[in-house]
N, C-alpha and C positions, 0 to 999 in steps of 0.2 A: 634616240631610243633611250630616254632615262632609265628606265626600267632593265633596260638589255642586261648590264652585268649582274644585276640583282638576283637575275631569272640561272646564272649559270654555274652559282653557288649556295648549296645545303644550307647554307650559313645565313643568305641575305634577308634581308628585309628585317632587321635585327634576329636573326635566326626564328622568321616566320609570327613576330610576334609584330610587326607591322606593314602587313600588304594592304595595299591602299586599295583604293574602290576603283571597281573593274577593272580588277589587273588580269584576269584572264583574256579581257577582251585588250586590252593594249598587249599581248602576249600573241595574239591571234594574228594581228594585225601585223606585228615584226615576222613571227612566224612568215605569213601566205608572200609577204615582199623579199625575206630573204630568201626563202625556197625557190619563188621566181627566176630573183636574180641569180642566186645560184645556177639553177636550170639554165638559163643562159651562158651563164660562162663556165661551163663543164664540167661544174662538179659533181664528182664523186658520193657526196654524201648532202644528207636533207635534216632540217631541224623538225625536231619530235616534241611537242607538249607533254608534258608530264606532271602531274599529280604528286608529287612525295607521300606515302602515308607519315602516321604516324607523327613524332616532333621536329622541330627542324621546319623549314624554308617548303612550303608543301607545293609552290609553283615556280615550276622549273622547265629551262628548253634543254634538251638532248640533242646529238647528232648520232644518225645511225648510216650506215652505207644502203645503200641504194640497190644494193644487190641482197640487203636483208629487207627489203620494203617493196620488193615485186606482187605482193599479195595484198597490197594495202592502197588506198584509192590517196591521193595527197590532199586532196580535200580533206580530209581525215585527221590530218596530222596537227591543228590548231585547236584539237580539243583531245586530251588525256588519253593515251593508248596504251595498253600495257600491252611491250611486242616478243619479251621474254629471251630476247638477244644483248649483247653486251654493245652498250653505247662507247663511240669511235670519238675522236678529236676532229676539229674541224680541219679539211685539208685547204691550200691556196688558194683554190677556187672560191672557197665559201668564206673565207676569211675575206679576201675582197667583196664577195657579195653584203657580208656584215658592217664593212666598212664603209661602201655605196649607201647601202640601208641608215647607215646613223647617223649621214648629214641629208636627208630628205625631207627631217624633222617627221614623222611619222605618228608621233602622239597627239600632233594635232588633226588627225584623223577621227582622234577618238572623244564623243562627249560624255564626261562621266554626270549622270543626272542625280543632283541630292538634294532631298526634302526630310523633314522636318517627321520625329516620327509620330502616331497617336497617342501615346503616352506622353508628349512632352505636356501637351496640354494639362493633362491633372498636375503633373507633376509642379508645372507651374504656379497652380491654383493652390497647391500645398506648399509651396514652398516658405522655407523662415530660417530667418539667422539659427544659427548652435553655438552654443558656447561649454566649456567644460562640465558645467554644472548641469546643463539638459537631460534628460532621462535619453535612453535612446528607445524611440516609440515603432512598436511592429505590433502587426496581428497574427495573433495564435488562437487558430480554433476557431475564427470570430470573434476572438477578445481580444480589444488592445492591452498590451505592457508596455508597462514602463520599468525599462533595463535599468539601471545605475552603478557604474562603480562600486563597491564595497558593500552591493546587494548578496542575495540569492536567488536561484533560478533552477529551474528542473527542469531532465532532458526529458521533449516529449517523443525522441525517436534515437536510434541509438548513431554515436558518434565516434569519430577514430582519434584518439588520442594522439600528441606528438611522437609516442614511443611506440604506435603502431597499434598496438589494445586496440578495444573500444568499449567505451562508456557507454553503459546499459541508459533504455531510459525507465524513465521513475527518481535516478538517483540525485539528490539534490550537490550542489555546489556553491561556490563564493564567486560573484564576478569581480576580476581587478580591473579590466577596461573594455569601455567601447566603443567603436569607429560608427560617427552617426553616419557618413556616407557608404561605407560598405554594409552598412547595419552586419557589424563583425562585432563577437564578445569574444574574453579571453577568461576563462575556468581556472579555476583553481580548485585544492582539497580545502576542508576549514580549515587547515595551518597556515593557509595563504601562502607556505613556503615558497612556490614558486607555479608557474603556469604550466597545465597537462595538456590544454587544446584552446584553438581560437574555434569559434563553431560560427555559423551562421544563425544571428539572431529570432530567427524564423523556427528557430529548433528550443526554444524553451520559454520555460513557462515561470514566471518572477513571481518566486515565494517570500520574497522579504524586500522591502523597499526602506533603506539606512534609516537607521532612528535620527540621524543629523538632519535629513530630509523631511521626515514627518515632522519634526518637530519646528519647521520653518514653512511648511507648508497648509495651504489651505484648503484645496483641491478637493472637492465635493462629487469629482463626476466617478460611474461607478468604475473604477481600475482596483485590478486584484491585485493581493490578496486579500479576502475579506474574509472577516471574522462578525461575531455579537458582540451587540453591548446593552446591558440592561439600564433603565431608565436610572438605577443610580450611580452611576458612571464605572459600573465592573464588568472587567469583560468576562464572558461565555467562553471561557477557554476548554470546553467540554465539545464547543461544536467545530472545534478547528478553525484552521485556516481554509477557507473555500478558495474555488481560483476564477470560477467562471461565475457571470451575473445571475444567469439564469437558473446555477443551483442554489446559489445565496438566497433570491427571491426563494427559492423553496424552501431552504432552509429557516429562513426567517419567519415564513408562516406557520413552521411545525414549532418553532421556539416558542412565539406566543401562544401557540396552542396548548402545550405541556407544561410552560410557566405561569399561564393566564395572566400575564404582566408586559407592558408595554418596552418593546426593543427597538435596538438603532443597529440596522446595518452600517459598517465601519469598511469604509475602501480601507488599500495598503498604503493610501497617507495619514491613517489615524482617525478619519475626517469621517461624521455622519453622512452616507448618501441617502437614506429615508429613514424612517420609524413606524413602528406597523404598535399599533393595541390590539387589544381582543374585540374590543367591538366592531374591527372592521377585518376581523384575519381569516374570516369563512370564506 
């Protein structure tokens, strides 16, 4: 019974943070054999499945006495009972029953069946080296960003700070890092002084991609932030910074409308993604 001692403290399974696949059912299985053997050799008391809430080790065997368990069926007892009585030590009887029980090999009883989940598939299909200098890429809203180091980004929902706070969204920030596999950023204030929250990169929206970046990069496809730019290479710093394609496109057409002069919408790498004139912006 590998599992046996695991199940008989708070603590096991690294304190709950690795129980293996179908441990309830290898838990069932020692259960319904020790209680057996028990029952057989006189004891006193029976092993109880139980649940833990909360943190900690959350499957666990109990023993209760047998004189608190006259209202309960023992079929019962291999799946989580709360019986509101104070759980007992095991006596002689069951302690040799457990003993019996853990050279019978018992876990080969049990087939734990594992496959492969739906998700692996795309994920596979996406997948690509990272290296420090990658953007970290997530969808917000239906937009992709692209996070970076030494960017900016606003929250689009609000989030808990280190110091317990929480940061409104709207408010913008400076990113210093982020984990492309947990898709995790780490905020800061503009002082950079030090970091207030790591957040979930699913939670913000990249209003500035590093000028070190733009300026090495070529990237044409539409990633925000975008701005105008008129045909003689000045930017429209009147129409902001847009975040999403499909206002930009709008944006764009009411620019040439009002300037009657030919414009380049500009992703957040600098880079024209189209150019709209007047004779085509109706």
């Amino acid at each position: 019974m590998r599992f046996w001692n695991e199940m008989q403290d708070k603590y096991g399974f690294a304190d709950g943070e690795a129980l293996p696949e179908g441990v309830d059912v290898f838990r069932a299985v020692y259960i319904g054999v020790v209680n057996a053997l028990a029952a057989q050799l006189g004891s006193a008391v029976r092993a109880v499945a139980y649940d833990r809430p909360g943190i900690h080790n959350g499957c666990l065997i109990l023993f209760y006495s047998l004189s608190d368990l006259e209202a309960y069926n023992v079929s019962l007892f291999t799946q989580s009972i709360e019986l509101g009585v104070e759980a007992v030590e095991a006596d002689e009887a069951m302690q040799e029953a457990i003993r019996q029980a853990d050279l019978m090999n018992l876990d080969d009883f049990v087939e734990v069946q594992v496959s492969i989940t739906d998700e692996f598939t795309n994920f596979l299909l996406n997948l690509h080296p990272v290296n420090e200098h990658d953007p970290l890429i997530v969808t917000v809203a239906g937009q992709p960003q692209h996070c970076y180091p030494a960017g900016k980004a606003r929250l689009v929902h609000e989030v808990r700070a280190f110091d317990g706070t929480l940061l409104p969204p709207g408010r913008e920030y400076q990113v210093t890092w982020v984990d492309h596999f947990a898709y995790l950023a780490a905020l800061a204030e503009e002082d950079q002084a030090k970091n207030i929250a790591i957040v979930d990169a699913a939670a913000l929206l990249v209003t500035e991609i590093p000028a070190e970046v733009r300026a090495k990069s070529t990237n044409v496809d539409p990633i925000p932030p975008f701005h105008l730019r008129s045909s003689e290479g000045d930017d429209l710093d009147r129409y902001g910074n847009i975040l999403s394609y499909e206002e930009a496109v709008q944006v764009l057409g009411r620019a040439v409308n009002e300037l009657g002069t030919t414009t380049q919408l500009i992703n957040g790498y600098g880079n024209p993604v189209t150019t709209l004139d007047p004779t085509n912006s109706a």
